[in-house]
TIMARKOL-881720 format. One record per residue (C-alpha): residue number from 1; residue in three letters; x, y, z. Coordinates in Angstrom, 3 decimals. Layout:
! residues N
    n  res      east     north        up
  NUM  ALA         X         Y         Z
...
This chain:
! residues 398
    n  res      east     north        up
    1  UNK    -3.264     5.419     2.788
    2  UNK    -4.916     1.861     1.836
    3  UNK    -6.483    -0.001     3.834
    4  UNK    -8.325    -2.610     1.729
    5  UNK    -9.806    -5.423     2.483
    6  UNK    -7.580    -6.235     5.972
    7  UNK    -9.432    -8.492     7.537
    8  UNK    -7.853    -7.698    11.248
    9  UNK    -7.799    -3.914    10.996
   10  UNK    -9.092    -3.635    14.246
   11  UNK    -7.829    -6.093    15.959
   12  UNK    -4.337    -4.676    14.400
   13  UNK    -5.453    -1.787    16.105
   14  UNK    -6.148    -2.895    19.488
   15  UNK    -2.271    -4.777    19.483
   16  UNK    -0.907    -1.182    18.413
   17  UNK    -2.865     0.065    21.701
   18  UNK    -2.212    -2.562    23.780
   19  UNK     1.856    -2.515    22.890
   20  UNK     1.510     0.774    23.234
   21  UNK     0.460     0.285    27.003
   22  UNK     3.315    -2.323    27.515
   23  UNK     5.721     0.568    27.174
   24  UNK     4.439     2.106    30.344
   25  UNK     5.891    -0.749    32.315
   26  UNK     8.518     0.237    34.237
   27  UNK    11.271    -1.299    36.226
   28  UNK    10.726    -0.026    40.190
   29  UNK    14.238     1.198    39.857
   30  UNK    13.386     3.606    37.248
   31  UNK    12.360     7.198    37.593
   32  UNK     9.133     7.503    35.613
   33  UNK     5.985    10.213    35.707
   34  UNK     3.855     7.063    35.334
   35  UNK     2.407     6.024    38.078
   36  UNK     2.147     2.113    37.627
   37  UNK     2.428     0.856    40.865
   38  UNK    -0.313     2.851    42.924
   39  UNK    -2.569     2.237    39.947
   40  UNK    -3.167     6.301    40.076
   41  UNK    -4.141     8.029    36.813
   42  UNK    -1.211    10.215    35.612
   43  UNK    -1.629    14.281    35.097
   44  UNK    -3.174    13.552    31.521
   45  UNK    -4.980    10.242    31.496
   46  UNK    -8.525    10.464    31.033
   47  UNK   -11.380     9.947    33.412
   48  UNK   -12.760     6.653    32.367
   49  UNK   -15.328     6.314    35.730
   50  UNK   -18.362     4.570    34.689
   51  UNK   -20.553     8.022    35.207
   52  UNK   -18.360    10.372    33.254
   53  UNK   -17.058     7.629    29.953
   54  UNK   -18.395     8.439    27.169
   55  UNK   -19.654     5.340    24.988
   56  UNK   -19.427     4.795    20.958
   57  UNK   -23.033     5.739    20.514
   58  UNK   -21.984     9.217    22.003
   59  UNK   -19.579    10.219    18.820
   60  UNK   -22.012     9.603    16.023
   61  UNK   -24.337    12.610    14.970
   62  UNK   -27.936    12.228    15.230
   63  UNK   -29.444    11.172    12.144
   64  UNK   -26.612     8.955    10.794
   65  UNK   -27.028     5.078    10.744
   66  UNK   -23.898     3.420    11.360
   67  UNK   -25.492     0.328    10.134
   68  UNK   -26.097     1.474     6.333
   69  UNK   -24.509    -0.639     3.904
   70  UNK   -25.086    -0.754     0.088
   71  UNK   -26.957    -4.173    -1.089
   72  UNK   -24.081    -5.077    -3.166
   73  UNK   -25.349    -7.997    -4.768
   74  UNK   -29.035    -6.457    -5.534
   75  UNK   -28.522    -2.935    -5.982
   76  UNK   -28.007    -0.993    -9.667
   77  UNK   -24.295    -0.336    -9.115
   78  UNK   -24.227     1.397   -12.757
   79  UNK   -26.439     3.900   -10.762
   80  UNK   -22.923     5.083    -9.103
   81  UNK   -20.130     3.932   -11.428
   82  UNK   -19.507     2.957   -14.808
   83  UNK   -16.563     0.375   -15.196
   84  UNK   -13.765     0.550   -17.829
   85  UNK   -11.420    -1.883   -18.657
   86  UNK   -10.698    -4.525   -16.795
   87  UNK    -9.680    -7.889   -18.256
   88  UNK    -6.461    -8.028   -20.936
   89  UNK    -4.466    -5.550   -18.786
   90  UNK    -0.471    -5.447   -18.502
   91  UNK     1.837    -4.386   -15.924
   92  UNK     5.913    -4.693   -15.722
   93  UNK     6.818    -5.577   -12.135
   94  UNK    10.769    -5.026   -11.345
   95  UNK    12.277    -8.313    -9.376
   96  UNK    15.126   -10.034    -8.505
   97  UNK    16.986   -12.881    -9.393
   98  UNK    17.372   -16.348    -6.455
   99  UNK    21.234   -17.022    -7.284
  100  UNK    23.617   -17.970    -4.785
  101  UNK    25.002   -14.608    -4.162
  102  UNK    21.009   -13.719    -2.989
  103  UNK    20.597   -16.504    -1.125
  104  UNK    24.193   -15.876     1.231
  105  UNK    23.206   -12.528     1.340
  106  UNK    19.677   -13.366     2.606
  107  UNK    21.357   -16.034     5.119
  108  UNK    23.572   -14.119     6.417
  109  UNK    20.920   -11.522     7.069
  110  UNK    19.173   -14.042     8.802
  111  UNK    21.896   -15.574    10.973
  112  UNK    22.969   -11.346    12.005
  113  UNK    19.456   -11.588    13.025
  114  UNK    19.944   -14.157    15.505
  115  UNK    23.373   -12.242    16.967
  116  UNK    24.001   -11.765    20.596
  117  UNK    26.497    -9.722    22.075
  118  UNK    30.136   -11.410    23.370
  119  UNK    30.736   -11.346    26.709
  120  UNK    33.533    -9.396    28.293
  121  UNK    34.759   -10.784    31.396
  122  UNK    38.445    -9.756    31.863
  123  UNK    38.317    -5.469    32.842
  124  UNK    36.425    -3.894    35.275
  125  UNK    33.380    -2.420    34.105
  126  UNK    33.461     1.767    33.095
  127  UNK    31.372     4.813    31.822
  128  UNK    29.327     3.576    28.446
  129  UNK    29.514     0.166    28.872
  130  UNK    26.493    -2.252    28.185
  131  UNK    26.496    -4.778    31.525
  132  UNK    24.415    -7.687    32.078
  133  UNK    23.628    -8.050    36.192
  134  UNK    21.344    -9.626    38.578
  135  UNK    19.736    -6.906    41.114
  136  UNK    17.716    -7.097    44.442
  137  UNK    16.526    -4.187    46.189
  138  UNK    15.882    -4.215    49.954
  139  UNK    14.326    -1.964    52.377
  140  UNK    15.107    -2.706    56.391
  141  UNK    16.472    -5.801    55.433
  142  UNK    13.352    -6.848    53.113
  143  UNK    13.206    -7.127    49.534
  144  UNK    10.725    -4.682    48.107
  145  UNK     8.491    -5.780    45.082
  146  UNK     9.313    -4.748    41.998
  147  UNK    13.067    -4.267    43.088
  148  UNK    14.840    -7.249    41.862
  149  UNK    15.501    -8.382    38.363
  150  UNK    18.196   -10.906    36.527
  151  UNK    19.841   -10.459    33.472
  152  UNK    19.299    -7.020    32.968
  153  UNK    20.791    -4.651    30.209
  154  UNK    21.885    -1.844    31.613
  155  UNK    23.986     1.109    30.065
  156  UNK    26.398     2.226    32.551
  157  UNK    25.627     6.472    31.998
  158  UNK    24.165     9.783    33.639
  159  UNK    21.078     8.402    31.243
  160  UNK    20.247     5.299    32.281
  161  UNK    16.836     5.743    32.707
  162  UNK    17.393     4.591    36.362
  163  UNK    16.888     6.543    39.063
  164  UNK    19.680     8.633    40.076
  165  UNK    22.523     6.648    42.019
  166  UNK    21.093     3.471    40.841
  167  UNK    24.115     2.452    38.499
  168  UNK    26.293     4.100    40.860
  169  UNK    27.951     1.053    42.415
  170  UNK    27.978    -0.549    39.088
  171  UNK    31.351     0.913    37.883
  172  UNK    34.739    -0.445    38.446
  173  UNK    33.321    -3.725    38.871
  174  UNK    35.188    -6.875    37.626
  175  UNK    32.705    -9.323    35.933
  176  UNK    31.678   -11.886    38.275
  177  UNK    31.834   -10.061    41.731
  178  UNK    28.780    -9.367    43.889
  179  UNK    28.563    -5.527    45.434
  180  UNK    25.989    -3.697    47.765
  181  UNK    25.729    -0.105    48.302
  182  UNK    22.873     2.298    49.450
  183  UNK    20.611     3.803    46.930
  184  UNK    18.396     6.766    48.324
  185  UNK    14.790     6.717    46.689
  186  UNK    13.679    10.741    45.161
  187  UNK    11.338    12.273    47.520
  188  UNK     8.484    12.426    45.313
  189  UNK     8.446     9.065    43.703
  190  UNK     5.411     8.161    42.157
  191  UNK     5.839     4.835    40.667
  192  UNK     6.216     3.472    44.960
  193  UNK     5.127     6.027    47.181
  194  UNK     6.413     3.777    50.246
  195  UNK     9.547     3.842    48.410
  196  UNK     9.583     7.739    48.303
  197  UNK    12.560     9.049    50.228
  198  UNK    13.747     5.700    51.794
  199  UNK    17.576     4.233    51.485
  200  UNK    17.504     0.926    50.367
  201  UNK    20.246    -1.504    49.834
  202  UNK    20.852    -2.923    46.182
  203  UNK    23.417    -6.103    45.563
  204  UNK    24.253    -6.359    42.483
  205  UNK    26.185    -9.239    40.707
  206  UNK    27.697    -8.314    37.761
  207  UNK    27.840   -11.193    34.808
  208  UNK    29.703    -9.849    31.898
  209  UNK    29.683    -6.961    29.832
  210  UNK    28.621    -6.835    26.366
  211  UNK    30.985    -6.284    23.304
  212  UNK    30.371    -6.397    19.886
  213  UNK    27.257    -8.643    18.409
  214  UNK    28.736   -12.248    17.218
  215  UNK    26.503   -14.280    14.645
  216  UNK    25.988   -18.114    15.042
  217  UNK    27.563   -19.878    12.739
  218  UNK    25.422   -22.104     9.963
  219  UNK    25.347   -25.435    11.476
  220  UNK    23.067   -28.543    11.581
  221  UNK    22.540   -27.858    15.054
  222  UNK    21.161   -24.413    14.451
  223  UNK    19.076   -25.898    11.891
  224  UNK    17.576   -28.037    14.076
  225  UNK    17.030   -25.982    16.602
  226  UNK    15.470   -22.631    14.142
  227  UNK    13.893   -25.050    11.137
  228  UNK    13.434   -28.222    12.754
  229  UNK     9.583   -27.725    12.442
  230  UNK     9.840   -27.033     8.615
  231  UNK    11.630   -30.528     8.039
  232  UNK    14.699   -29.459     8.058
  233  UNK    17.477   -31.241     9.882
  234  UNK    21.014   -30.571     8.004
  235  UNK    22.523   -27.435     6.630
  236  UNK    22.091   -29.854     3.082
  237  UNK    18.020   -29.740     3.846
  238  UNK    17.969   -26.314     5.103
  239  UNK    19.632   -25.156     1.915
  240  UNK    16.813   -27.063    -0.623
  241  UNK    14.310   -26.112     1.637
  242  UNK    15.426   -22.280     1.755
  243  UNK    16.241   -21.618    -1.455
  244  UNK    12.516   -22.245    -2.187
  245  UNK    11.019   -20.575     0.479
  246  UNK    12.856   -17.064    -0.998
  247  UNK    11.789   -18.028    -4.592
  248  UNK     7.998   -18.559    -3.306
  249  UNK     8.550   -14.915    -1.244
  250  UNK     9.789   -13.647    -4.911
  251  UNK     6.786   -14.894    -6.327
  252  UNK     4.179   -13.898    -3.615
  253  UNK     6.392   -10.139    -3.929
  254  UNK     5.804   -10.019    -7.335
  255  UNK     1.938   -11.144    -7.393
  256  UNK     1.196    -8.708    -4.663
  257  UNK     2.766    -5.442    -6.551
  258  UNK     1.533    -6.652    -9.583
  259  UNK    -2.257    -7.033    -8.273
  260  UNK    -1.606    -3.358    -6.774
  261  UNK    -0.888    -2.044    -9.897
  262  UNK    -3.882    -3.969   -11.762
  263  UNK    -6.265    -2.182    -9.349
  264  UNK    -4.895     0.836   -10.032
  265  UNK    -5.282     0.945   -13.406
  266  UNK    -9.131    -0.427   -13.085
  267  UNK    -9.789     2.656   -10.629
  268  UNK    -8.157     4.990   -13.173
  269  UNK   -10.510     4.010   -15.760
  270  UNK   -13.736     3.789   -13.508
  271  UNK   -16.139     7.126   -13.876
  272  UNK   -17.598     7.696   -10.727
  273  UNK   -21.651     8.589   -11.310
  274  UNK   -22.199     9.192    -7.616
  275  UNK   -20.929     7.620    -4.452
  276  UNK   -23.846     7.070    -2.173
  277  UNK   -22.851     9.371     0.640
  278  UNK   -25.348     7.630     3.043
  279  UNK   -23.030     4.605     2.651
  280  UNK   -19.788     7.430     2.890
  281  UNK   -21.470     8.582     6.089
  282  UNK   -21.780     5.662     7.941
  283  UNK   -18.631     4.207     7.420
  284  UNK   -16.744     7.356     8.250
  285  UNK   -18.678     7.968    11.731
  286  UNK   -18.287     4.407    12.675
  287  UNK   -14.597     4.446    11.826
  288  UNK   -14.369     7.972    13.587
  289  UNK   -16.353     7.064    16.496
  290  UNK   -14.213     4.152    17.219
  291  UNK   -11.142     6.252    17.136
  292  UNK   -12.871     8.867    19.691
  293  UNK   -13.348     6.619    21.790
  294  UNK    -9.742     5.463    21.574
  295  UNK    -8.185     8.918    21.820
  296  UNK   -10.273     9.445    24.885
  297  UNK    -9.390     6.360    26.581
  298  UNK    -5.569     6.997    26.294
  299  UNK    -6.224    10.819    26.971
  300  UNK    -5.054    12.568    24.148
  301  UNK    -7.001    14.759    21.779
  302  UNK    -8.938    12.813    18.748
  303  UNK    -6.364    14.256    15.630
  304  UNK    -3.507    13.785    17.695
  305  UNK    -4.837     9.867    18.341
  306  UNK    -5.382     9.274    14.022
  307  UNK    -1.869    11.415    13.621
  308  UNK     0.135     8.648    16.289
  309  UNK    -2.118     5.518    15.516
  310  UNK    -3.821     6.030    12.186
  311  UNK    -1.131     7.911    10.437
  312  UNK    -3.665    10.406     8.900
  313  UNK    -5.905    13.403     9.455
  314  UNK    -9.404    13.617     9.819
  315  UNK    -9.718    14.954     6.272
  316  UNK    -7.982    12.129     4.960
  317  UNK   -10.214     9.335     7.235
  318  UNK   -13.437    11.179     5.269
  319  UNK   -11.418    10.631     1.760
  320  UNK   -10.338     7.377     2.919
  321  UNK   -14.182     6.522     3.634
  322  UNK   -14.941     7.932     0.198
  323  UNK   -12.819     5.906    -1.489
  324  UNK   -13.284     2.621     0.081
  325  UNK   -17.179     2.411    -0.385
  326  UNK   -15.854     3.620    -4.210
  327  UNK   -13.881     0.564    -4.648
  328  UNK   -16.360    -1.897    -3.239
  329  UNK   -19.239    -0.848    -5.608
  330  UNK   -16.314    -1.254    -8.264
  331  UNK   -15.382    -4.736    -6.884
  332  UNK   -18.820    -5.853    -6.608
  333  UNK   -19.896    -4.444   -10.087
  334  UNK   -16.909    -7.218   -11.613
  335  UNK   -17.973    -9.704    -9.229
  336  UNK   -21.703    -9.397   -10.890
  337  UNK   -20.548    -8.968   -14.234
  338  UNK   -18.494   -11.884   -14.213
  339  UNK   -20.128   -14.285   -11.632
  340  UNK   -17.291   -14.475    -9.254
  341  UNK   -19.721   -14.468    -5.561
  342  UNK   -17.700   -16.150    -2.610
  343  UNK   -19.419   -19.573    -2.741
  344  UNK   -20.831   -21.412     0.724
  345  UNK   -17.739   -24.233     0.510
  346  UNK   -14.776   -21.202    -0.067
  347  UNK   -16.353   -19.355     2.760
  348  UNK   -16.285   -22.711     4.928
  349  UNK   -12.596   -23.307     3.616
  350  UNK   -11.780   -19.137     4.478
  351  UNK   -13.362   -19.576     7.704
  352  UNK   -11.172   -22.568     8.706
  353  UNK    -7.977   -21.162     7.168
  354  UNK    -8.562   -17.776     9.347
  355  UNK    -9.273   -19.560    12.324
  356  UNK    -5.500   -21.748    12.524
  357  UNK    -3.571   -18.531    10.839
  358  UNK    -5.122   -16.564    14.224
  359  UNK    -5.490   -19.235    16.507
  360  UNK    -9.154   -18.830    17.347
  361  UNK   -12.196   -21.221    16.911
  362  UNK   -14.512   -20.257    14.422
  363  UNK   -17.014   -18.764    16.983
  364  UNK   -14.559   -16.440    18.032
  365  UNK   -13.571   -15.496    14.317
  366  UNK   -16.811   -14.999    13.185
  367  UNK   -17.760   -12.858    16.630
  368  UNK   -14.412   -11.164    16.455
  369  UNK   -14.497    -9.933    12.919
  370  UNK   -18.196   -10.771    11.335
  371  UNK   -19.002   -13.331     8.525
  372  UNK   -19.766   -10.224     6.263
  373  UNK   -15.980    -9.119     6.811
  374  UNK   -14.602   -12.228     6.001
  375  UNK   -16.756   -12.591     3.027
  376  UNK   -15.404    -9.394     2.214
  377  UNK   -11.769   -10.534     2.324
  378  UNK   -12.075   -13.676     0.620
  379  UNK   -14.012   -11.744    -2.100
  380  UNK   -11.141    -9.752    -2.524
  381  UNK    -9.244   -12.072    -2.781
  382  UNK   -11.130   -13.956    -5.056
  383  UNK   -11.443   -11.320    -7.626
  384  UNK    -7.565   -10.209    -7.699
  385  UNK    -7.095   -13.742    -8.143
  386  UNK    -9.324   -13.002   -11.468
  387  UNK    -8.404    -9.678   -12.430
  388  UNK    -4.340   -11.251   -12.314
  389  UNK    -5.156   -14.074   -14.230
  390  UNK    -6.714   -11.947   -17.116
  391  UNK    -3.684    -9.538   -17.252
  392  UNK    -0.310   -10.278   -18.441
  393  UNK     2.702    -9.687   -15.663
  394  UNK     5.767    -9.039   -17.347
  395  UNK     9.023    -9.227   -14.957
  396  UNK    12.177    -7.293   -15.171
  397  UNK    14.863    -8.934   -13.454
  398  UNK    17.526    -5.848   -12.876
């Protein structure tokens, strides 16, 4: 698994979690173990009190320093590795051809993408259907938070992931009508325990049902209204202007497997002398730590967390650690060799490029992230840029 040289791995991280979290949002008319509303932990969240939560500090062994890094830049690198070849290499990278057939393919692709479903509105609506309604949910006469929703999906089935009787007074409804009918509460509701029990009174108005997906045609107004900020205002302008956005993606496809294959090749022919494991150490614990700390916010067992979230082991985050410091003494040993150090005006020009691709202000970047990370990632950068320009990319159009 590769990593390298992201420079919003943990903030990638943290949107995984926090989507994650999203999905325990639940409609009040659903019958969920999570209990959302009441704001009580569930049977297997953790304790996170203030006395009892453990802190990063807490998951890294005494005697390791987190902090350790490798003076790239004044360090004797040949001390760990010894480089092989890395200028005059050659790769073949299999592409594609932009003809016309591509491009219809690609716009159709794109205009599927923007489908919605066509609404039914002359039969009653039956078992399996897809309906699109307006609830409100009232107790005594009152409408209950949570309880009321428009334009709602709902699958008309036993598994509706409502609570049971919900959808009942959903069926054999023509599209357009308004019905009310009791729906009893379960007993032991957790997501509303004032709800637990009660009969309450849905109405329901019933907009359409939905049949099969129907694509928008390719016209200037749906130019205007998808492309209009990239210039374009015709299906004429939208064509020019598409045709070379897929031939730069082509291009940017082909760099970016090509550059892959480049550094593997230069890792193949590195001999590794010996990887500092001080450097090994600290960035596995601090990666580790943070993951701990993760796992025992959402509950769950630390492996289980890096098998969900991480998509690896813990064997393979201490290999991944390994590796990583391995490659940065290797990228740092070219960047010596061949005088290629992120100057003070590219890091200005990274800096401000980060900050309007993420929508932050350089303070935040820079707190966010770290100047040292970014440096990182624009060294990177700076050396593939190198390393690709050396080598000769051969393309096989099949």
């Amino acid at each position: 698994m590769n990593f390298r040289k992201t420079l919003l791995i943990i903030f990638a991280l943290v949107m995984i979690l926090a989507l994650s979290s999203c999905q325990l949002s639940e409609y009040i008319g659903k019958d969920t173990d999570t209990d959302t509303d009441t704001g009580a932990a569930s049977d297997t969240s953790a304790d996170t009190s203030a006395d009892t939560a453990p802190t990063l500090e807490s998951y890294i062994p005494e005697g390791v320093d987190i902090e350790y890094t490798i003076d790239y830049m004044n360090e004797d690198l040949t001390a760990y590795v010894t480089l092989g070849e890395y200028k005059g290499l050659s790769v073949e990278v299999a592409t594609y051809e932009i003809n016309d057939d591509y491009i219809n393919e690609k716009i159709n692709e794109l205009l599927e993408a923007e489908a919605v479903p066509s609404q039914i509105t002359d039969r009653k609506t039956a078992e399996g259907d897809t309906i699109c309604v307006d609830y409100v949910g009232t107790l005594d006469g009152v409408a209950f938070q949570g309880g009321s929703a428009q334009n709602v999906s709902i699958i008309l089935s036993e598994n509706s992931g409502y609570i049971p009787g919900f959808t009942d007074g959903m069926y054999d409804v023509m599209p357009g009508e308004t019905v009310s009918y009791n729906v009893t509460f379960p007993d032991e509701y957790k997501n509303s325990p004032d709800l637990a029990g009660q009969e309450t009174v849905f109405t329901v108005t019933v907009h359409y049902i939905e049949g099969d997906p129907v694509a928008p045609e390719l016209t200037d107004e749906f130019v205007k209204d998808h492309f209009g900020s990239e210039g374009c205002e015709t299906v004429d302008s939208f064509m020019t202007y598409y045709k070379g956005y897929l031939e730069q993606e082509r291009a940017n496809s082909v760099k970016e497997e090509a550059s892959a294959d480049l550094w593997a090749l230069i890792m193949e022919d590195v001999t590794a002398i010996e990887i500092p494991e001080k450097a090994v150490e600290a960035l596995y614990w601090s990666s580790r730590a943070n993951y701990e700390l993760y796992a025992y916010e959402y509950g769950i067992e630390y492996e289980e967390f890096l098998s969900m979230y991480v998509g690896m082991d813990d064997e393979s985050l201490r290999e991944y650690a390994e590796n990583y410091i391995k490659e940065d003494i290797v990228i740092y040993s070219i960047v010596k060799a061949e005088g290629l150090e992120v100057t003070d005006e590219e890091l200005a020009e990274g800096i401000a490029t980060y900050c309007e691709e993420y929508d932050m202000t350089e303070e935040e970047l820079i707190e966010a992230y770290s100047e040292e990370r970014i440096i990182g990632v624009l060294q990177w950068n700076k050396l593939m840029a190198a390393i690709y320009d050396w080598s000769t990319v051969t393309e096989i159009v099949e």
